[in-house]
ROLO-378035 format. One record per residue (C-alpha): residue number from 1; residue in three letters; x, y, z. Coordinates in steps of 0.001 Angstrom, whole numbers. Layout:
<sites>
+------+-------+---------+---------+---------+
: rogu : votor :       u :       v :       w :
+------+-------+---------+---------+---------+
:  NUM :   ala :       X :       Y :       Z :
...
+------+-------+---------+---------+---------+
</sites>
This chain:
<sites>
+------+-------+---------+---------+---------+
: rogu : votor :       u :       v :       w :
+------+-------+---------+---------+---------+
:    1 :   unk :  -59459 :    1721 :  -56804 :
:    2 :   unk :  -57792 :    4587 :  -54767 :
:    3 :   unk :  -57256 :    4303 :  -50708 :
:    4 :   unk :  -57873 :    7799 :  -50935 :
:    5 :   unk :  -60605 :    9995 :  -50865 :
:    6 :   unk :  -60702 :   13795 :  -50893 :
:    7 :   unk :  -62070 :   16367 :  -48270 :
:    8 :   unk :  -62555 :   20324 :  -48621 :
:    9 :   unk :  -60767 :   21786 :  -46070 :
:   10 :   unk :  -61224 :   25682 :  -45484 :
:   11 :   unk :  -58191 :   27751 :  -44178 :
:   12 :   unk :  -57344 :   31570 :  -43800 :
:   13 :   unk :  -55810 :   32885 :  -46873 :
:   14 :   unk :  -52534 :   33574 :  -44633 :
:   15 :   unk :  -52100 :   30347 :  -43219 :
:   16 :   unk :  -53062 :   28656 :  -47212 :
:   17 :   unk :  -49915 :   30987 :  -47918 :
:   18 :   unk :  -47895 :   29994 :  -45672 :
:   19 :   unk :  -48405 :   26237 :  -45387 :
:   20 :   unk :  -48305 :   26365 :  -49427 :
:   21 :   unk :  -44673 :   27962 :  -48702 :
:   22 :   unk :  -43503 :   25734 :  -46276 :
:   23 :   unk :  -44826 :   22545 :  -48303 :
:   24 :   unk :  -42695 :   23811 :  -50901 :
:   25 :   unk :  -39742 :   24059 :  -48832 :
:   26 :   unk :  -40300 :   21060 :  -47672 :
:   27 :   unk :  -40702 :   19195 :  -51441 :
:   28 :   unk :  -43996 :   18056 :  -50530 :
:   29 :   unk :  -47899 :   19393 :  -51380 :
:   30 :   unk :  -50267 :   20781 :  -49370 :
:   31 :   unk :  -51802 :   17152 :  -48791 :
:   32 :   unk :  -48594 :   15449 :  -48277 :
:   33 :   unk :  -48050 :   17855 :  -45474 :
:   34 :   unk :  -51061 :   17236 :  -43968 :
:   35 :   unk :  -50767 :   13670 :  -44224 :
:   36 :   unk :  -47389 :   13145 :  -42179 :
:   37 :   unk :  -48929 :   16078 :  -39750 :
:   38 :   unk :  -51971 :   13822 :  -39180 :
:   39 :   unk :  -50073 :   10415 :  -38697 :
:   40 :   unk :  -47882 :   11879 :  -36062 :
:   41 :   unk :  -51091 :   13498 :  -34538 :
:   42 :   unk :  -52753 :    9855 :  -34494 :
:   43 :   unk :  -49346 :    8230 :  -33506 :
:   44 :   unk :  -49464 :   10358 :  -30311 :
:   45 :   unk :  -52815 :    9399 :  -29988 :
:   46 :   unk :  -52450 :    5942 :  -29886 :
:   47 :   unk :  -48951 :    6166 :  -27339 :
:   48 :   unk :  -51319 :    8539 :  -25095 :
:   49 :   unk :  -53779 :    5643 :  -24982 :
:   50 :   unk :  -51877 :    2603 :  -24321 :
:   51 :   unk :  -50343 :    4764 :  -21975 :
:   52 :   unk :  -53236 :    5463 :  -20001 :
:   53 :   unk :  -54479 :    1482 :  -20524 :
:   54 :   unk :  -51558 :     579 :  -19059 :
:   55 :   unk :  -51619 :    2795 :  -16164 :
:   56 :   unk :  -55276 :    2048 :  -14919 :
:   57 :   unk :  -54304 :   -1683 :  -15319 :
:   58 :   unk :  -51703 :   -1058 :  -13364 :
:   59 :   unk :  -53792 :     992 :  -10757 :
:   60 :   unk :  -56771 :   -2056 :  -10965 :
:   61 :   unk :  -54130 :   -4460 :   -9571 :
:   62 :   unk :  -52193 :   -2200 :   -6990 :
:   63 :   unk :  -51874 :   -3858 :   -3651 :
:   64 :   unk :  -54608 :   -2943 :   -1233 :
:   65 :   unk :  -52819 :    -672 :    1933 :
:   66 :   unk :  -55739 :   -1922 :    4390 :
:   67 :   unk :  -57571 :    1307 :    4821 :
:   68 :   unk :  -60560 :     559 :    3146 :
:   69 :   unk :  -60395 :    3417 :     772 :
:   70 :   unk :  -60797 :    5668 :    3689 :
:   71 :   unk :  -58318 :    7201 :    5745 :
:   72 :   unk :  -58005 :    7117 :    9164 :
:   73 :   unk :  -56265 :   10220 :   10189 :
:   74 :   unk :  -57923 :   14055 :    9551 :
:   75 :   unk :  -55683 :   16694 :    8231 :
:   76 :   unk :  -55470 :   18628 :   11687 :
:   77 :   unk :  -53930 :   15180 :   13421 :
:   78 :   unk :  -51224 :   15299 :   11365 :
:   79 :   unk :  -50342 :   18730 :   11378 :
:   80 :   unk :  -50679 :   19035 :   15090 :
:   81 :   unk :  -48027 :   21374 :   16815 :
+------+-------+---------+---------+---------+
</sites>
């Protein structure tokens, strides 16, 4: 039994063309191309979200400065002339 399963995927007649042409170039079918295209796609995916895990972990355990969440100066105090 096959890992695979089939879709129907509907495309422009131009861009069939061309991504016919360039899977040829490329010594590849129309599926193989869309295969690597969709791993890297999901490989992004997957950096983008550690990434973000990472950086709200980080943010969760950041040192507290003392204000409370709130600051205690206004935007006119520290631009006074």
């Amino acid at each position: 039994m096959s890992d695979t399963q089939n879709i129907t995927l509907a495309l422009p007649k131009e861009m069939l063309r061309r991504v016919r042409h360039l899977a040829v170039e490329r010594g590849t079918s129309v599926s193989g191309l869309l295969k690597v295209t969709l791993e890297r796609l999901l490989a992004e995916e997957d950096t983008y979200t550690e990434a973000r895990s990472r950086y709200l972990a980080h943010v969760a355990e950041a040192r507290d400065l003392g204000t409370g969440g709130r600051a205690g100066w206004t935007r006119e105090s520290l631009h006074d002339r």
